[in-house]
N, C-alpha and C positions, 0 to 999 in steps of 0.2 A: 633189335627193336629199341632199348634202351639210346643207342647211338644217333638212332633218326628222332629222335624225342629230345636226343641234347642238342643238335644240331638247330630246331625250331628254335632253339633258346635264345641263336647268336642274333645278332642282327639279318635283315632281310638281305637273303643271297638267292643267288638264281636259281638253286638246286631246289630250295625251299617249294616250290610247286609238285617238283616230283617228288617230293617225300611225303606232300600232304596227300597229293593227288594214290601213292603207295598207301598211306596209310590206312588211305577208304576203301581201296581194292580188299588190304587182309582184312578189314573191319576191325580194326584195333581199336578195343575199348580200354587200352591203356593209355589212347593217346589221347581220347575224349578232352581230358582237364588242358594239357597240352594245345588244342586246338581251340577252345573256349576261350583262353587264353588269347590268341590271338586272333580270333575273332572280336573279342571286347575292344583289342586295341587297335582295329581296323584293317588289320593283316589281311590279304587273299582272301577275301570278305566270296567270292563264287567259288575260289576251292576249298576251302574252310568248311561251307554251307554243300557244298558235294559230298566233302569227307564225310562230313556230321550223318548226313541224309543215306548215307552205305553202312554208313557201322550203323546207325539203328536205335543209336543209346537215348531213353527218353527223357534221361536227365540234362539231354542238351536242349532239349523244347524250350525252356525260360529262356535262353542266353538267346536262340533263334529269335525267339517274340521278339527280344528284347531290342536284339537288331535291324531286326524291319520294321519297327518302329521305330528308329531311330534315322533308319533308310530314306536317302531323297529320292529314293526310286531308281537309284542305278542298280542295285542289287535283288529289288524285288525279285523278280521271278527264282534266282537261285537258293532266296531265304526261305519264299513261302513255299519253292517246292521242297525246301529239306524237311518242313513240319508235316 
């Protein structure tokens, strides 16, 4: 786990989908701050908002808001269904 959480760090690589898309499968609330993370920076903004919405953790609700409102509406529907 650690390894796919350092991996998010580097810059954007192709792999980076299936490790977010992995992360939400185990519901790793380790990776929560990790995935907030690049969510704020506009990273994989629908599998970001999948992950989030699988693991469950309520302390990503503000960062959600935060992004669908900041959303032109490409991402609507995968923001407001993570809340």
């Amino acid at each position: 786990m650690p390894e796919l959480l350092k991996m998010l760090r580097t810059p954007l690589r192709s792999d980076h989908w299936t490790i977010v898309k992995s992360l939400g499968a185990i519901k790793s609330k380790e990776a929560v701050p990790e995935l907030l993370r690049a969510l704020e920076q506009g990273r994989m903004i629908d599998e970001v908002a999948r992950a989030l919405a699988q693991i469950g953790d309520p302390g990503a609700i503000p960062a959600l808001h935060d992004a669908l409102k900041k959303s032109r509406g490409g991402y609507f529907e995968s923001l407001a269904g993570a809340l």
